[in-house]
N, C-alpha and C positions, 0 to 999 in steps of 0.2 A: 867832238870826235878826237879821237888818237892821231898824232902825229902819224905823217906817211912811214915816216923812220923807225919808228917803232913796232914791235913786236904784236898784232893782238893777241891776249889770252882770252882760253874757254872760260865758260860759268862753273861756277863752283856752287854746289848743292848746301845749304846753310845746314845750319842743326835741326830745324826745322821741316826738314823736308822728307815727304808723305813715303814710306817704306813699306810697298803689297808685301803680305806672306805667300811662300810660294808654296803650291799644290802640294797637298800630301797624300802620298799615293796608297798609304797602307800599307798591309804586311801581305797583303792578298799580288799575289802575280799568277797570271792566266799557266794552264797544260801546257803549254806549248813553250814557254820559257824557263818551265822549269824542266824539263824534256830535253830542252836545249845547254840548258846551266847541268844536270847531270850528266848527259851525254853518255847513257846506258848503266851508269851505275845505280846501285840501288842500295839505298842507304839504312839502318838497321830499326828504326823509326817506322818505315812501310812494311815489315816484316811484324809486326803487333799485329793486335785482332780488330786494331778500329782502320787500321789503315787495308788492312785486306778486303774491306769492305765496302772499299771507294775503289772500286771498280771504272775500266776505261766503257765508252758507248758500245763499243763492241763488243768488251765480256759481258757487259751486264749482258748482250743482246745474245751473245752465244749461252751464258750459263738461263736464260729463260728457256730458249730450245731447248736446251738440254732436259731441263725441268718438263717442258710439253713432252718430249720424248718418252721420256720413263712414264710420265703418268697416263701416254697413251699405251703404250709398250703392257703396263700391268692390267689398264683396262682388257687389251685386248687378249692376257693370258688369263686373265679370270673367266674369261670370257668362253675361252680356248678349255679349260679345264672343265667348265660345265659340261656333264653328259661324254666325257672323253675316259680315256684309262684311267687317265690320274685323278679324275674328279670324280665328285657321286653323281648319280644318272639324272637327267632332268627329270623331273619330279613334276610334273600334268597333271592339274587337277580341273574334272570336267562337273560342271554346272549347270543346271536348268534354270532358266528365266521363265518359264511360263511353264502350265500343267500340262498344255500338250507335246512337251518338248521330249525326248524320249534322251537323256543323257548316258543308261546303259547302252542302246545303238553306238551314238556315236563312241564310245569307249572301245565297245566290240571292232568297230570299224579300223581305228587308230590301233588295233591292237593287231591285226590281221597280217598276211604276209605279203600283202600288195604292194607295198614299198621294197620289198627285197631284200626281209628282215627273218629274224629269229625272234618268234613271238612265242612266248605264254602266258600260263596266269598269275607270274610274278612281272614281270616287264616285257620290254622288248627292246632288242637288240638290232644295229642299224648297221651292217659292217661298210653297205654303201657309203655313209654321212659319217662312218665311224663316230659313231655315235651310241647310246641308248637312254630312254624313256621306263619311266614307271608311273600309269597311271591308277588315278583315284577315280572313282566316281560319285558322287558327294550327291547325298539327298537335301533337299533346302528347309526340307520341315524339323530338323537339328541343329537349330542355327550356333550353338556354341559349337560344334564338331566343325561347319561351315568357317566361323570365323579363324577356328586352331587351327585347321589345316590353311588358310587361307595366308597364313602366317609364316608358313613358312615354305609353301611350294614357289618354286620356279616360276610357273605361270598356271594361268587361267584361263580355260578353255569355257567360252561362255554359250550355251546352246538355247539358241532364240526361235521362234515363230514365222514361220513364215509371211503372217497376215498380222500378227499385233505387237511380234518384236518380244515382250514382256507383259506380263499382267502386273496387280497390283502388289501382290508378294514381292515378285519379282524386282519390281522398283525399291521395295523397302529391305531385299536382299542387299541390291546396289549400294541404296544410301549406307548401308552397313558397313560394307567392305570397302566404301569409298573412304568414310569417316577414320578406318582403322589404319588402311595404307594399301592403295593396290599395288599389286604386282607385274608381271606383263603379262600381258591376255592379248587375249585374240575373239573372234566372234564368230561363231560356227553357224549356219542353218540348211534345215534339211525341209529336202520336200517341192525345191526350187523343180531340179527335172522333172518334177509328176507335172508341172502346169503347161499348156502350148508355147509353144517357141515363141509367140508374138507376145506373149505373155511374163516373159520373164524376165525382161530389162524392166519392163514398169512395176514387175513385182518388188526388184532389187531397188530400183531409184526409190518406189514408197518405203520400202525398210530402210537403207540406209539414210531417208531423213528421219525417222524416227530416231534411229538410233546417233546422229552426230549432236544430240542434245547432249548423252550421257556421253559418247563417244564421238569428239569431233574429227580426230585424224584414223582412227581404227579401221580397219581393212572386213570387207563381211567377205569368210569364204563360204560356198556351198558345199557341203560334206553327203555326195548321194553315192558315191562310187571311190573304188580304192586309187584313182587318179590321183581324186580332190584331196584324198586320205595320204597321198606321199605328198602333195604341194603344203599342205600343215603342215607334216614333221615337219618339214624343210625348213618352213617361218617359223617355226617354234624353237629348233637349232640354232637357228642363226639370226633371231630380231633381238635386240639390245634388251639387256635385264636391268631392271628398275631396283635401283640399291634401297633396299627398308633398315634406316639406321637401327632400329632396336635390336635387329635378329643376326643382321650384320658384326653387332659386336659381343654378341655371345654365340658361342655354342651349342646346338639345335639338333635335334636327330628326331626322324619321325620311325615308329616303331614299326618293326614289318613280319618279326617274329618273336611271341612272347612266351614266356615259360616260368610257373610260379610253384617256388618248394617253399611248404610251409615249416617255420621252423618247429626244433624238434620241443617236448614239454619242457628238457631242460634249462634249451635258450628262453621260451616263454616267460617259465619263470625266473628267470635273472633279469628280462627286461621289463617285466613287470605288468606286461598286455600279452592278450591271448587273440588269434586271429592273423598274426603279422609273417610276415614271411620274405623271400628273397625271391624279387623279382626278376629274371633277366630277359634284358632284350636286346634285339637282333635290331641292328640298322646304319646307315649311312651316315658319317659326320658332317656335319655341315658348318659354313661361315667359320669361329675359330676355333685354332686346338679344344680339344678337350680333355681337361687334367681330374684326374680320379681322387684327389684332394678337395675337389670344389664341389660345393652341396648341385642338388640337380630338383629341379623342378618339374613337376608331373602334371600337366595343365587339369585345373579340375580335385586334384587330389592330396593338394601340398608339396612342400620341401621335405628332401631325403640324402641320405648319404650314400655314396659308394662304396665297393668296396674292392670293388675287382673289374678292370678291363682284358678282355679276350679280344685275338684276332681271328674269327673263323675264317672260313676259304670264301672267297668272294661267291656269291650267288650267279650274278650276272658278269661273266666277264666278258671284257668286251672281243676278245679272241674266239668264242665260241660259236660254233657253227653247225648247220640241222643236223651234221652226225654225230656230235656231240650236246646232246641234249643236256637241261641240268637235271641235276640229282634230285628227287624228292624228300623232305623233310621229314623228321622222324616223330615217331608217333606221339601222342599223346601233348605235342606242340599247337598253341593255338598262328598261325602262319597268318598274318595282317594282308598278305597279298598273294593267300591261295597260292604259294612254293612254298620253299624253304633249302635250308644250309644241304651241303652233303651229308657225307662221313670220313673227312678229313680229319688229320688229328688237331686240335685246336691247341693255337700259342696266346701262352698269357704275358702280353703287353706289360702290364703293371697292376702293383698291390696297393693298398692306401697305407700309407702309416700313420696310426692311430695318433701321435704325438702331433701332427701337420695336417692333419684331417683338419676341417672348417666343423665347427660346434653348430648344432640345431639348436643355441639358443635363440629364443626370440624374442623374449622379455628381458627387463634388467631386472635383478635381482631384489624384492622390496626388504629394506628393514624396516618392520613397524617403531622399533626403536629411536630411528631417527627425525627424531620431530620436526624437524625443520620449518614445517608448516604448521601457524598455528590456529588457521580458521576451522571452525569445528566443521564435523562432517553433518552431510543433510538426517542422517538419523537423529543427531545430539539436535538439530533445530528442529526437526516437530516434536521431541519428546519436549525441548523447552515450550512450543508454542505450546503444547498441552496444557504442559504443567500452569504456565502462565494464566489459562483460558480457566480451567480449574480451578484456580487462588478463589481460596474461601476468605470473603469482608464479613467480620462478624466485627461488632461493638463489644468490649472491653475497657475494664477500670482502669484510669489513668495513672500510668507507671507502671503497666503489666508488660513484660519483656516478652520477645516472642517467642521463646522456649515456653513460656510461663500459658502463650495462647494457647499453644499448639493441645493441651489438654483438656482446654472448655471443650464441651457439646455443646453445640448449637441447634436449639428449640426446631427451628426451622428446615437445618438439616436431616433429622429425626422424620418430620412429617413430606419433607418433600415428595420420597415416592406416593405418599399417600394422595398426596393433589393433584401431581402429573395422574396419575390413573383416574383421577376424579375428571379433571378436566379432560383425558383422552374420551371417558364417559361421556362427559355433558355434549362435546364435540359431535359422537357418534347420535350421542338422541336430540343434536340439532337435525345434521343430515334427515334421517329418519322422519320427524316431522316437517322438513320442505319435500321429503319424496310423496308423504302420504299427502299433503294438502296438494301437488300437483296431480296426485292423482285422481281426488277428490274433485277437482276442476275437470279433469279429463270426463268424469263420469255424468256431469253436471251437463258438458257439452254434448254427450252422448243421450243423453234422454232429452233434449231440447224438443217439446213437443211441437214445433214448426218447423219440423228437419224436411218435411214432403210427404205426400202420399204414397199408397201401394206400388203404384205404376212407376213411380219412380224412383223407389226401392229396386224394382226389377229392372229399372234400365241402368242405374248403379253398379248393382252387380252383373252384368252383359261385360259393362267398360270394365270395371276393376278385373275381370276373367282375359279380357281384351290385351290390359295393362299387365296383369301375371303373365300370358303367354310369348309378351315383347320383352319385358322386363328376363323372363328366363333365356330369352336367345340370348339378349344381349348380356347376359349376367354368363353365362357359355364362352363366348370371344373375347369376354374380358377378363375369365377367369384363363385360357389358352394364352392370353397376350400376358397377364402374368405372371404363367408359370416360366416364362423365358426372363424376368428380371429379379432380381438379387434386390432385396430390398434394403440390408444393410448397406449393403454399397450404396444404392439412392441416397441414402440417408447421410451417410458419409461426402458421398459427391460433394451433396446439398451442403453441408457444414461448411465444406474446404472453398468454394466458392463464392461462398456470403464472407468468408474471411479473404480471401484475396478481392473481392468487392469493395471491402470497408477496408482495406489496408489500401488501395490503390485511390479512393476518395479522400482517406483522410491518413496521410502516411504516419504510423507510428505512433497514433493514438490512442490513447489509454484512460479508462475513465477512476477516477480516485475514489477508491472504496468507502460506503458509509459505516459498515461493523467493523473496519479496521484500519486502525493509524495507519498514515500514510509514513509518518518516518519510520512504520514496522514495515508495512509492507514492500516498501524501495529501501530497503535497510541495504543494499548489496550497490545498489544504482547511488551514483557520485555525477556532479557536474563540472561541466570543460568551460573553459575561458574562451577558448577556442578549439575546434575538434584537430586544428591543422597542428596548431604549435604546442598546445598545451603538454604538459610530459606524463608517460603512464610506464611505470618499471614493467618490464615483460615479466620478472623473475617474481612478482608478490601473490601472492596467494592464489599457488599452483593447487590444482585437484591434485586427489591421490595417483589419477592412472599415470599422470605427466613422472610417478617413479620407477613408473613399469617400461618406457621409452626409451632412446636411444636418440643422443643429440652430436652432431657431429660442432666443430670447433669452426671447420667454414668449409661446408657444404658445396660449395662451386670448389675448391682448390683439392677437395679428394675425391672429386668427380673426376677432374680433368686427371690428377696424375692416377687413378684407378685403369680409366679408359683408355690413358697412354702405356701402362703397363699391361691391357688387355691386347692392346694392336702390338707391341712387340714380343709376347710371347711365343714362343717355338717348343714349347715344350706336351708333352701328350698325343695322345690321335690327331692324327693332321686329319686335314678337309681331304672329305672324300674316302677314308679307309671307313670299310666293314668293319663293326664292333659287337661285339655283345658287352652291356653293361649288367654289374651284378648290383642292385638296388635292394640293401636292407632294411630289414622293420617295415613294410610294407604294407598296408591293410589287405585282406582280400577283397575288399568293395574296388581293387580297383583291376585284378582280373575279373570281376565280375562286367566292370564296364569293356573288359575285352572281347569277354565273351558276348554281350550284346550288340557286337559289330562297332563300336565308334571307335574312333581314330585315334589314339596313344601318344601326346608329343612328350618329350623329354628336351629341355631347357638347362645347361650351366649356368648356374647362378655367379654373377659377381663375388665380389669381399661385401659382406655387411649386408647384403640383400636379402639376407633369411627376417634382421631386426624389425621392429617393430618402432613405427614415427609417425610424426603427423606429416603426410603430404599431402599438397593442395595443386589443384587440376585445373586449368583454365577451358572452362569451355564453353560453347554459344547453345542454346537454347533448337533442338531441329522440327523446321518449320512443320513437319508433319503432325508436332503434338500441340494441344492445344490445350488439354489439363491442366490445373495449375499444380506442380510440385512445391509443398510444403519442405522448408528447411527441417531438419532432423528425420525427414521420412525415408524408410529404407529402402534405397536402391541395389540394381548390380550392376557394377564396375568391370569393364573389360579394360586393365592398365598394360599393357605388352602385353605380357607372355600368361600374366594373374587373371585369376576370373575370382571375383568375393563379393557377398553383399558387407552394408554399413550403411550408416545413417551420416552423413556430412549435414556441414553446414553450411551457409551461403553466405559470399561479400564480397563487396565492392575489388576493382579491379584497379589498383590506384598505386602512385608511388611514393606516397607517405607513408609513416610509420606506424599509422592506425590506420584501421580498414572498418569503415561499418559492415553490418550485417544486416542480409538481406531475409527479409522473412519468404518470400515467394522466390522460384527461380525465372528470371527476367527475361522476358522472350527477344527486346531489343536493343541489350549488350552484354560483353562477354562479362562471365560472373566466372570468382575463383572459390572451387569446391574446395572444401578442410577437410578429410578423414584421418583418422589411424589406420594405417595400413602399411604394409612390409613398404622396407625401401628401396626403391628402385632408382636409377637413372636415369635422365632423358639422355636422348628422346623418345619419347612412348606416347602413341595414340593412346585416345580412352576415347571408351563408351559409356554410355550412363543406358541403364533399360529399368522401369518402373513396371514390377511383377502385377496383374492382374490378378483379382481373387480365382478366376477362372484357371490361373496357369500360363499364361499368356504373358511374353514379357513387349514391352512395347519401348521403343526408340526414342527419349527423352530428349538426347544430350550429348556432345559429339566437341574433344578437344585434344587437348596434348597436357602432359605431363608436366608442368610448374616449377616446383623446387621441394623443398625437403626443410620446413623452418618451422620447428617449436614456440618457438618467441614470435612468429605472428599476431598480432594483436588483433581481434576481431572483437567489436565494441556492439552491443544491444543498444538500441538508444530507442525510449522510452518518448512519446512529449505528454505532458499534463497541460490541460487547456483552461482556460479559467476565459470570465465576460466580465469587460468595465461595465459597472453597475452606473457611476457619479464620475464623470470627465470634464477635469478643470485644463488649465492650459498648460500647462507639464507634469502634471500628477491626476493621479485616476483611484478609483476606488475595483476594485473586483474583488468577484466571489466566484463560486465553484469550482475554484481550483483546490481548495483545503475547506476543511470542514471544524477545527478544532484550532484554538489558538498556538496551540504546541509544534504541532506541522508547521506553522507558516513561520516561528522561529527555530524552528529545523533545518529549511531549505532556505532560509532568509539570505543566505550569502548564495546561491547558484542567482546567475544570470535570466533576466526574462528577453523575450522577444515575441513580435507581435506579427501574424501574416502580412501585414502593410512596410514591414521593413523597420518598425521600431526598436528602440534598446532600450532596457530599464533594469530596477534593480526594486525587491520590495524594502521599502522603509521602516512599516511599523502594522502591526496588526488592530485591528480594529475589532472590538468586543470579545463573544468566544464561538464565534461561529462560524467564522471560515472569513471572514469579512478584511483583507488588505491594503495597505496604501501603498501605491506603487508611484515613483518616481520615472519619468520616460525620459528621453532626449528630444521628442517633440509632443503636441498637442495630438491623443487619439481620435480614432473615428469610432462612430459609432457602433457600426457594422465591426470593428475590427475584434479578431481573437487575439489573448494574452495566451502563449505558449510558454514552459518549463521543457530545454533538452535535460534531459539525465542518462547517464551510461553504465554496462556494464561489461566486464570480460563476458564471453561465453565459450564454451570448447564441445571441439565434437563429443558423440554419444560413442562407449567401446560396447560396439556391435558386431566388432568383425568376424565373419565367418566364410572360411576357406570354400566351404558349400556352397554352391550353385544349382536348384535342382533344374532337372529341366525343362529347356522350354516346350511349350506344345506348339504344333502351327500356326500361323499367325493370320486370324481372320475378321472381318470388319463385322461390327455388332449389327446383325439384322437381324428382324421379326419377322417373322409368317405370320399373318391374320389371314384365315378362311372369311372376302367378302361377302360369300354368301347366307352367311352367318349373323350381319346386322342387317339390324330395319335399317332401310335404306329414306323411309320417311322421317 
């Protein structure tokens, strides 16, 4: 220890001694410190655009409100504008669900002045609701009329049965309008007051469960009296309208007065067709402006140009009242809703100028010039196979050149006709003597002198008289039951079934030809290493039509900045002004469809909407059909606003770069259709409907609109099946899969595989008859099949045609057989 007298010192820390780092805090400091470190100032840094965007909890939460605000705010003025001054009138379209439904009644009804309105037989006017309506009344046995107006009206007034709700049409009207996009409706039925008061709740509870299958939240009113008829308008003003994005973002007008000058011989002949004319029509703008520069689509009839917009005097205003009646329309006008215009002086809106006019091209331009492609066309390959098949083998002296053959006559060529005719001879006088020697037997057995006696003769012919008079009934009811079936079609049926039969047993099997090479016949088909990874250029060896097409550079980014410069336009007839449009070159087939009563829509077409591209449709298979549809067979396409038939093709639904192709369309996943057909947008419902020989289109296929891509790759794939004949422990012998030694060093580099999950590759060919040595990864079984994939591109068929004819009613195939008609024994 230290002396008392001395001082102690502290310890001292050596060099050695352990020195923590201290906490690093970072460059991060909380809101609140730096809130406190500026003290209100705001430094030039937070003034950028990334800093504006770091928002305190409070703006974020005020600029959200805000956002909720406006976007309720516009819901509720669009809302506001339907059926009001500034909007165009709600547009009511009434419906029948079943035959005994009387759809003109309720129209009449809804039209009536029991609400405390100005009605006629162009609409009606509400000044109570300030409001007004124009309705339709739609027959269901025209189901393209049905589905076009279904398109674009406001809502759906659906008129049901008191006892069955809907018949069977009726449901397959449903499935239709469901598939396409409904709108808001509502559900009318009549006939509820005829039944006893004790009677009427249990009528309504049994229909309204009927109908919460189709319609789980939907309201059923009774329409028996003009009470029921003002509580409608009212739901039909004022219940939430169902946004349909396709029609939403174009420009719609349905026709309500039509007028057609045909042009004069002059114009005819400068345009080079006779028949065409200027169409104009009278009607309400709907969803966006409408600009007189932009082609216009005529459901049913094709694309067209404008060329002139008018303002007439509004028909229905909404200030008018019973002492001011409107004006009737002038003569010689076909009136879509029984009125028409006054005799105001009419202003013109706008002119088109020819320079900014959109071009009715719709093809790209072909130069046969431009080779590009050098695989021949299918004419040049049967004239080669001809030729081929036709190579005369004659014997010639050794060192004779083929110029030098091409001069021999061949002995054998000289006679040939003469032996074909000789042998078609011998042929026929074989026939001829098997018909005489069986008839010769036939005669032998007819004289058989132990056939029976007299008496039994005579009760022979009693029976045989017995047997004619049954035989002719029944030869009567079978000849009636026949005249109701199409036998082609049977036969057809019969085809298309046995092939999706043996395609669904044995997928994609193919049997290897014995009169012809197989490396001639799969001359097109190539093999994959793998179908997932392996690489296939989209751009080699395009058909010819792929230069009649139109391919956009990237499909998604002129979709979106198209659709973003369709929503901020302002320019043109706004929503809700009375128009007349001036529609040139026009066919007269399509006043002829005016004058047959159906409904007239008029569509603004996008930029690039007129072209012509492959687009492909994703849709599911609907449950009500049960036929199989063959790939390339011709359907009609309801795509938006387009009705066309064409022939697609079928394939898988996958997000690889290849897509096989499906030969049947697959009832239990969604499959994506290919056609040519104009370009459209999504979003767009489709329908797919398969034409009956009868006229009769029936409900296939029900989806949405896909994409717009040329370079799709959709692959055929082929398998060749061959049998281990000789199985050692990793090599095998088969045949049947080639036939000639040449084939099997043809394909000798594609991959094999075996239904058991083998892999192999063939080695070497054996003899010259089809005969292989195959190399596996394991030992075969004996049961096991040797498969060959092979592939090829395929592209849709150019079938397209703007034509739709129409449909007739739609009714389930039955037969009438008079039972009294068969023997019943």
């Amino acid at each position: 220890m230290a002396a008392d007298g001395e001082k102690q010192q502290g310890h001292r820390a050596g060099i050695y001694k352990q020195k923590n780092k201290e906490h690093k805090h970072g460059k991060h400091r909380t809101k609140g410190e730096i809130e406190r470190e500026n003290k209100g100032r705001v430094s030039v840094i937070t003034l950028t655009k990334k800093q504006r965007k770091e928002l305190r909890k409070m703006d974020r939460r005020h600029k959200a409100n805000q956002l909720r605000r406006n976007k309720k705010d516009q819901v509720l003025t669009e809302k506001r504008r339907l059926g009001s001054r500034d909007g165009p009138p709600h547009l009511v379209a009434v419906v029948s669900l079943h035959a005994g439904a009387d759809a003109g009644a309720v129209t009449k009804l809804l039209r009536g002045d029991g609400a405390g309105g100005v009605g006629d037989s162009f609409g009606l006017i509400l000044p109570r609701f300030k409001q007004r309506f124009i309705f339709l009344s739609l027959s269901t046995a025209d189901m393209h009329s049905l589905l076009d107006v279904a398109k674009i009206a406001d809502s759906l007034v659906f008129v049901l049965d008191s006892a069955e709700a809907w018949d069977a049409y009726g449901d397959y009207c449903l499935s239709c309008l469901f598939a396409q996009g409904l709108p808001s409706h509502a559900l009318v039925c009549q006939g509820v007051a005829d039944l006893p008061v004790k009677k009427r709740v249990e009528s309504r509870r049994a229909l309204s469960k009927i109908t919460e299958v189709r319609f789980p939240d939907a309201r059923l009113f009774p329409l028996d009296s003009e009470q029921d008829a003002t509580l409608l308008l009212r739901h039909l003003g004022a219940q939430r309208q169902r946004k349909l994005g396709f029609r939403s973002r174009r420009s719609h007008l349905l026709a309500q007065q039509v007028t057609f000058t045909p042009n004069s011989p002059a114009e005819g002949a400068a345009g080079g067709a006779t028949g065409l004319g200027t169409l104009r029509v009278s009607g309400y703008v709907r969803g966006r402006p409408l600009r007189v520069d932009r082609l216009v689509h005529i459901s049913g009839h094709g694309d067209f140009q404008l060329s002139q917009i008018d303002a007439p005097p509004d028909p229905l205003p909404l200030h008018l009242t019973p002492a001011r009646p409107a004006k009737p329309g002038k003569e010689g006008d076909v009136d879509m809703m029984d009125g028409g215009e006054g005799e105001a002086p009419v202003r013109v809106l706008m002119k088109a100028d020819p320079s900014c006019r959109e071009s009715l091209q719709a093809e790209a331009e072909v130069d046969p010039m431009d080779g590009e492609q050098t695989w021949p066309t299918e004419t040049e390959l049967l004239e080669a196979e001809e030729a081929r098949k036709n190579k005369r083998v004659m014997k010639v002296p050794k060192g004779t050149s083929d110029y030098q053959a091409t001069w021999i006559v061949d002995e054998e060529e000289e006679n040939g006709d003469v032996d074909e005719e000789s042998s078609d001879d011998d042929d026929d006088d074989g026939d001829d003597m098997m018909d005489e020697a069986m008839d010769g037997d036939d005669e032998e057995n007819s004289q058989d002198p132990g056939s029976g006696c007299a008496s039994d003769e005579e009760e022979d012919d009693e029976e045989e008289e017995q047997e004619e008079l049954c035989s002719t009934e029944r030869a009567g009811a079978d000849q009636r039951y026949d005249d109701h079936m199409d036998e082609e079609a049977e036969e057809e049926g019969l085809k298309v079934y046995r092939e999706a039969r043996s395609h669904e047993m044995f997928p994609d099997e193919v049997d290897t030809p014995l009169d012809v090479a197989a490396r001639i016949r799969f001359q097109r088909y190539r093999g994959l290493k793998s179908f997932r990874s392996s690489p296939w250029d989209p751009m080699e060896n395009l058909p010819l039509n792929y230069s009649r097409i139109f391919q956009f550079q990237s499909y998604e980014r002129t979709r979106r900045h198209i659709l973003a410069e369709a929503a901020a336009e302002e320019d043109g007839a706004m929503d809700g002004w009375y128009v007349t449009l001036h529609v040139v070159d026009v066919p007269v087939s399509v006043m002829e469809s005016v004058q047959s009563g159906r409904p007239l829509v008029l569509v603004s077409l996008l930029p690039h909407e007129q072209k012509m591209s492959v687009m492909h449709v994703l849709v599911h298979r609907h449950p009500s059909n049960t036929e199989p549809i063959k790939s390339k067979e011709e359907l009609v396409f309801h795509c938006g606003f387009r009705r066309f038939r064409a022939s697609p093709i079928f394939s898988q639904h996958t997000s690889a770069d290849k897509h096989k192709m499906e030969r049947f369309l697959r009832p239990d996943a969604p499959t994506v259709v290919s056609v040519y057909a104009p370009i459209t947008f999504p979003p767009a419902g489709v329908l797919l409907f398969k034409q009956r020989s009868d006229g009769i289109q029936d409900l296939v296929a029900t989806g949405s609109l896909l994409s717009c891509d040329p370079q799709r790759v959709v692959l055929k794939r082929i398998v060749l099946s061959g049998h281990p004949f000789k199985i050692n422990r990793r090599s095998a012998v088969v045949r049947y899969m080639f036939f000639n030694r040449d084939d099997i060093m043809w394909f000798k580099p594609v991959e094999l595989r075996t239904k058991w999950g083998r892999r192999g590759h063939i080695k070497e060919a054996l003899g010259t008859h089809g005969h292989m040595k195959c190399v596996f990864d394991n030992q075969l079984r004996s049961q096991d099949t040797v498969l060959m994939n092979l592939y090829k591109r395929v592209y849709p068929r150019w079938t397209y045609d703007p034509y739709v004819p129409p449909t007739l009613p739609w009714v389930k195939k039955e037969v009438t057989v008079d039972v009294s008609d068969l023997d019943m024994e």
